[in-house]
Structures are given as structure tokens and as C-alpha cells.
N, C-alpha and C positions, 0 to 999 in steps of 0.2 A: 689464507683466510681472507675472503672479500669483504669488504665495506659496506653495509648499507644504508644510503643515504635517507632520511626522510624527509622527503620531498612534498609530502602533505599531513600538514597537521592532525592531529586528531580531534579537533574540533571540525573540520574542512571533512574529514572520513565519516563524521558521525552524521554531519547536515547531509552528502550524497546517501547515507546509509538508511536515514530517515526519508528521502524523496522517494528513495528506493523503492522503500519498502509498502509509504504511505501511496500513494498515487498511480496504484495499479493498471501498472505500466505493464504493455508487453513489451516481448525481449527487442523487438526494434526501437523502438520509444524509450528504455530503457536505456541502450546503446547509445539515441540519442544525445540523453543526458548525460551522459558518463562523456562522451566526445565533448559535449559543450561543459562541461566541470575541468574536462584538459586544458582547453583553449582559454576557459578563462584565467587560468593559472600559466600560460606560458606555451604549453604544449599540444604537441600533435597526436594524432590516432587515427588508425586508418579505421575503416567502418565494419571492416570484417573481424579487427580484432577488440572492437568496442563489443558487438555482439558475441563472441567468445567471450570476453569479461561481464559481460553482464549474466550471459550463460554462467558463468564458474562461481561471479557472485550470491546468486542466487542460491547456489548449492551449497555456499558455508556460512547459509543462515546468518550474515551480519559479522561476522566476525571481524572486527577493526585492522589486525595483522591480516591477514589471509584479504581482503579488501586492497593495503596498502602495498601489500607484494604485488600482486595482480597490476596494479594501478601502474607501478614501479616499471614493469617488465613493456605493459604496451604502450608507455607513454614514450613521445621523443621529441627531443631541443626543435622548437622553432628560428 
């Protein structure tokens, strides 16, 4: 049984969730801001799987889990 850490709040999920969604972003600008939401928090992401993320984001309509898995998987220790 693995651990899952949670490494971004759900107040931290909801404000990316709402930029998200407000500021009709396309999927690279989007990407953007999901890499710079990493970095301010500590972590890295490479740009092709920011754009994967923002792609998958988008597909689960907001949902705060499915957000924070996502987030979980492409992020990494600076």
C-alpha cells in the first residue's frame, strides 16, 4: 500500500484551479502557469509534462483529487 503525500494544499489547488479556469489560457500558457505554481512551491517540471498536465487537467473538469495526483506525479525535488 503506498503513501500519498499531500504536497499541495487545497486552498493552493483551488487558486491554480480557478486561474485555470478563469483566464482563458491555452494549453501552453496554461502549462506555463502550472510550471510556475511548481517552482513557487519548491519544485520542478519539465515543459512537456506541464503541457500533458494541463491537457489532463482540463479533462477532469476541476476536480481537486485528480488535480492533485496529476500535480503529485510531474512535480520533482529542486
Amino acid at each position: 500500500m503506498a503513501i500519498e503525500l499531500e504536497i499541495f494544499t487545497v486552498a493552493d489547488l483551488k487558486t491554480l484551479r480557478d486561474e485555470l479556469r478563469g483566464s482563458g489560457l491555452d494549453q501552453f500558457q496554461a502549462a506555463e502557469l502550472i510550471g510556475s505554481f511548481l517552482t513557487q512551491r519548491g519544485y520542478g517540471v519539465s515543459n512537456q509534462d506541464a503541457r500533458l498536465a494541463a491537457s489532463r487537467m482540463e479533462q477532469v473538469g476541476g476536480d481537486l483529487a485528480a488535480m492533485r495526483l496529476e500535480l503529485n506525479q510531474i512535480a520533482w525535488m529542486m
